[in-house]
N, C-alpha and C positions, 0 to 999 in steps of 0.2 A: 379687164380684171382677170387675174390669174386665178389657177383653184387651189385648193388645200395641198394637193399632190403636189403642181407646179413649184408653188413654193417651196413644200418642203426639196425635190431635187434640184432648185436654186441655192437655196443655203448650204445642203450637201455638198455641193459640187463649189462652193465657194471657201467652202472648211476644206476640204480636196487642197484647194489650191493654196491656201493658207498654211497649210501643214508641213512641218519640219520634218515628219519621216516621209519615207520613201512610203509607207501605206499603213494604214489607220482600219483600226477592228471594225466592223460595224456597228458595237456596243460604242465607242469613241466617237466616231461619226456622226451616231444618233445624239449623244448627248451636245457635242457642241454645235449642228446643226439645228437643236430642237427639234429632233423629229423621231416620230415613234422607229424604233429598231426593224418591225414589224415587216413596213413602209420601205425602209431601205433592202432589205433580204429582194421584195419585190423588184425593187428597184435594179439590185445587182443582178436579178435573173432578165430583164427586159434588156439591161445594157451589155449581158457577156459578149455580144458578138462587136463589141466595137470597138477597135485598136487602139485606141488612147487612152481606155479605163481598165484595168487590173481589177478583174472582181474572181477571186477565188475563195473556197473555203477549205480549211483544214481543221482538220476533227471537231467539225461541228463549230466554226467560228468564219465569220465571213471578213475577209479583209477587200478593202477599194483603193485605189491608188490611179497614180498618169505614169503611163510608159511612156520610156525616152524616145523619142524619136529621130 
């Protein structure tokens, strides 16, 4: 059984991959993965070090994406 968090960064990362732009706000993310915005900001900070996720913020708005590799 997964927990509340697992899921929510399964759906996330399946709207990720789902997604037609190049990178999606974390206000965007949240809503079509159903998952609190809150949850993903965490999120984005636990996974900046890993090279096939694009989590940046500019002026106070977090964006996630996959870099090409």
């Amino acid at each position: 059984m997964l927990s509340q968090k697992a899921k929510y960064g399964v759906r996330a990362l399946v709207e990720l991959a789902r997604a037609d732009e190049a990178q999606l706000s974390a206000g965007e993310l949240a809503t079509r993965a159903e998952a609190p915005r809150k949850f993903l900001a965490q999120l984005a900070e636990n996974l900046r070090h890993f090279p096939f996720l694009v989590c940046n913020e500019e002026h106070d708005r977090a964006f996630f994406g996959f870099c090409e590799m």
